[in-house]
C-alpha positions as a Markdown table, in Angstrom:
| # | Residue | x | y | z |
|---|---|---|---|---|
| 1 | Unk | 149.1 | -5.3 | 85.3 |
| 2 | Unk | 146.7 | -8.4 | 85.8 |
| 3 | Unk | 143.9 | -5.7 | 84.9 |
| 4 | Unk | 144.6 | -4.7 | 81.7 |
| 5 | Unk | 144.7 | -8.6 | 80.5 |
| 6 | Unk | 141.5 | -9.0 | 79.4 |
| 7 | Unk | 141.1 | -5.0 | 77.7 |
| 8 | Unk | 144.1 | -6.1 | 75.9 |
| 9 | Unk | 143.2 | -9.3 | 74.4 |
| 10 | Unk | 139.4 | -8.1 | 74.2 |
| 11 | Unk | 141.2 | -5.0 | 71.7 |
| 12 | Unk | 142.6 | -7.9 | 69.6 |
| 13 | Unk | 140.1 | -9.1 | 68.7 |
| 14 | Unk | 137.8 | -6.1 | 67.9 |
| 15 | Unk | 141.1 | -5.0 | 66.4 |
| 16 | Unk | 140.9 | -8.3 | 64.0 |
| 17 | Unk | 137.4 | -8.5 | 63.0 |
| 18 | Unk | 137.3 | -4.7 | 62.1 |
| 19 | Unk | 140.3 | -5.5 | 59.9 |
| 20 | Unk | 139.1 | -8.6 | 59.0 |
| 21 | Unk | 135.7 | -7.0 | 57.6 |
| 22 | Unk | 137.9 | -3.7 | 56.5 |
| 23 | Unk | 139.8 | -6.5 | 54.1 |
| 24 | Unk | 137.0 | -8.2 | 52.4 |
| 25 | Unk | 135.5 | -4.7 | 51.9 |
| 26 | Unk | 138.1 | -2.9 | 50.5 |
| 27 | Unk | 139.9 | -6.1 | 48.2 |
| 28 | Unk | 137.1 | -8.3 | 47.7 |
| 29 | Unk | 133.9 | -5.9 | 47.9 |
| 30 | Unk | 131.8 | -7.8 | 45.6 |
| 31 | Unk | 132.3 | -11.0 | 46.7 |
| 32 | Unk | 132.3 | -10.3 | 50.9 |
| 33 | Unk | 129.0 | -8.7 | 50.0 |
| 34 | Unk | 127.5 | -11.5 | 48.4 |
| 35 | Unk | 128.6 | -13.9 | 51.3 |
| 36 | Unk | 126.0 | -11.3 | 53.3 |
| 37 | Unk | 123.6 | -11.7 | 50.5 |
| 38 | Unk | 124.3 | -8.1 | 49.0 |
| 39 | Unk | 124.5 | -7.7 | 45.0 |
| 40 | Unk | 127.2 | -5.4 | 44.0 |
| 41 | Unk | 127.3 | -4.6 | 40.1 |
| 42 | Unk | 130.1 | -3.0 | 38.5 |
| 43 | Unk | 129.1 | 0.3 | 39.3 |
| 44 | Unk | 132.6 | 1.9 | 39.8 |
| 45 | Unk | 131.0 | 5.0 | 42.6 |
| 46 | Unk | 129.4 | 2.0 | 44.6 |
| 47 | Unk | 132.4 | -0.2 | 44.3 |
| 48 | Unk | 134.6 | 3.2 | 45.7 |
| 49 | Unk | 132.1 | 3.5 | 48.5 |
| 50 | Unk | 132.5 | 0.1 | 49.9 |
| 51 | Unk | 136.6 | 0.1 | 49.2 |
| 52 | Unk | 136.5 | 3.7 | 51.1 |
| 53 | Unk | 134.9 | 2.1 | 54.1 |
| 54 | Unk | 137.0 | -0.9 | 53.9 |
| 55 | Unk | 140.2 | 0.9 | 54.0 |
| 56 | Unk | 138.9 | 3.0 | 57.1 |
| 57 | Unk | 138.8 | -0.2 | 58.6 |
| 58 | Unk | 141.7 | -1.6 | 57.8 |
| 59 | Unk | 143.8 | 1.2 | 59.8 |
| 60 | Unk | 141.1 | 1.6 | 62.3 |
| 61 | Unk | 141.9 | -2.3 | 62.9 |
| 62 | Unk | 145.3 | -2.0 | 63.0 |
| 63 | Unk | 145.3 | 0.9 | 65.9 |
| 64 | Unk | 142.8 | -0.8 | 67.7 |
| 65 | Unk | 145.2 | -4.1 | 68.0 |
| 66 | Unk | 148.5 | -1.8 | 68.1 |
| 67 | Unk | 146.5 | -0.7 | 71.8 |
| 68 | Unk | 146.8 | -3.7 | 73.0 |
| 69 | Unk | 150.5 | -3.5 | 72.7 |
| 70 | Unk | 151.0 | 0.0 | 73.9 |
| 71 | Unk | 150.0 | 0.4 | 76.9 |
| 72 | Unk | 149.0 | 3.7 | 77.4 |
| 73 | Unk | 147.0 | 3.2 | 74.2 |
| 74 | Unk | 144.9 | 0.8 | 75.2 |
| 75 | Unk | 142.4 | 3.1 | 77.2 |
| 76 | Unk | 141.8 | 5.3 | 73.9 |
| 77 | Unk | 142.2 | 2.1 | 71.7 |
| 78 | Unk | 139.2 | 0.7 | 73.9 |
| 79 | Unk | 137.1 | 4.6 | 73.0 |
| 80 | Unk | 137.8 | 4.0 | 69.6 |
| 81 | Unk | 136.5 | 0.0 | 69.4 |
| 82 | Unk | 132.5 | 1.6 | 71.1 |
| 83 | Unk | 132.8 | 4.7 | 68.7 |
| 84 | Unk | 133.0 | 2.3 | 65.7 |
| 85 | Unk | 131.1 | -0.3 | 67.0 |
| 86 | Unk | 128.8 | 1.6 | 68.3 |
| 87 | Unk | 129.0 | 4.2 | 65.3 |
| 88 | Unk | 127.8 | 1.1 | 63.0 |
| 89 | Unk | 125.6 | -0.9 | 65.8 |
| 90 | Unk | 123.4 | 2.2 | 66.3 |
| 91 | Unk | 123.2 | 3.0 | 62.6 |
| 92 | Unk | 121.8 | -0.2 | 61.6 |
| 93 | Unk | 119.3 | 0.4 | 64.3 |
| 94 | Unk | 118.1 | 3.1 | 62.6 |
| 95 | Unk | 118.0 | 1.8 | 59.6 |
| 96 | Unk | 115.9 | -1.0 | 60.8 |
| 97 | Unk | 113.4 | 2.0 | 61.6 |
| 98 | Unk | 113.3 | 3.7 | 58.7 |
| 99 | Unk | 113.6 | 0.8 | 55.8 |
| 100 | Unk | 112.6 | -2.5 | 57.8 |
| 101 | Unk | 113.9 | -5.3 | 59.0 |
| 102 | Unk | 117.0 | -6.7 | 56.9 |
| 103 | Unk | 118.0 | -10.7 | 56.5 |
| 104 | Unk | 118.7 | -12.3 | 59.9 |
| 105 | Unk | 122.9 | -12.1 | 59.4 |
| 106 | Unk | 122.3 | -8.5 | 60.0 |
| 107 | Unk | 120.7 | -8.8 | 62.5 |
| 108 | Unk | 123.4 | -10.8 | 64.5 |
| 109 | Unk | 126.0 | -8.5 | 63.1 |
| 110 | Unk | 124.1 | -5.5 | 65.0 |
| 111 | Unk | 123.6 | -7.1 | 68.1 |
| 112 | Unk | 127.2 | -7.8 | 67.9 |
| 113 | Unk | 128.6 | -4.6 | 67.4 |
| 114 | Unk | 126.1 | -3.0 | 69.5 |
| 115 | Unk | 127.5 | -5.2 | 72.2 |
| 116 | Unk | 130.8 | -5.1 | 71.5 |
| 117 | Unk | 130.6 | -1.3 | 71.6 |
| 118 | Unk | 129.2 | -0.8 | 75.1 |
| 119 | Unk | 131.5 | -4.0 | 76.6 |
| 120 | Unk | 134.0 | -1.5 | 75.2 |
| 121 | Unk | 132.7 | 1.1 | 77.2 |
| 122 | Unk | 132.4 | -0.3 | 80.0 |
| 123 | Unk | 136.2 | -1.1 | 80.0 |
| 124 | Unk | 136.7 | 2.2 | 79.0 |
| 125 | Unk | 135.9 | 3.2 | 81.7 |
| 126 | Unk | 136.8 | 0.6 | 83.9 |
| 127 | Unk | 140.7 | 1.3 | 82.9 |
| 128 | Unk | 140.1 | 5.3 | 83.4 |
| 129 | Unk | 139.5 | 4.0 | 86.7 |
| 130 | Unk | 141.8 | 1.7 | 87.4 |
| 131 | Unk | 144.6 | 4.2 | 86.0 |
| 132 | Unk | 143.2 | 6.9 | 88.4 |
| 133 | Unk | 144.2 | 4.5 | 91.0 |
| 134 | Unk | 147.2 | 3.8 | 90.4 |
């Protein structure tokens, strides 16, 4: 039981800033983007987009926490935190290819998803394992 500690608090917190992000996006969209230094207008089909995305991460963040909880969520709770971390980490890397370099808070936020997406992985599989053992 001592093994799943750390997957388990590591999920609540992945669980929290995905909702935490999913919440700025999807209530306060033009103002959580301008605290990254992105200008939002009024432009209703760009407003929808970022409210879209921010609602996807509000229940993503929410079943991500829930597997912390439930234990025999927490392996496919801990898949789920490196597909969207790694889903949005390995994006921006592209993007930095094919539009440049963006402002240096971006490029902490990749580097933070990228590695919270493969520590994710790694305990992944880590509690496949451990399950198998069992």
């Amino acid at each position: 039981m001592k093994q799943f500690f750390f997957p388990r608090f590591f999920l609540v917190l992945a669980g929290l800033i995905g909702f935490s992000v999913g919440v700025g996006q999807l209530f306060f969209p033009i103002a959580f983007e301008a605290s990254s230094g992105i200008l939002l207008d009024t432009d209703i089909n760009l407003l929808s987009e970022f409210r879209s995305a921010g609602g996807s991460l509000v229940l993503l963040g929410i079943v991500i926490v829930s597997g912390a909880f439930i234990r025999p969520l927490v392996k496919y709770a801990l898949f789920l935190v490196s597909v969207l971390y790694l889903g949005y980490g390995l994006a921006r890397v592209y993007a930095f290819v094919v539009d440049g370099i963006p402002n240096e808070l971006f490029i902490v936020v990749t580097s933070a998803e990228v590695i919270i997406g493969f520590a994710a992985l790694l305990m992944f599989y880590g509690v496949r394992k451990a399950e198998r053992n069992t």
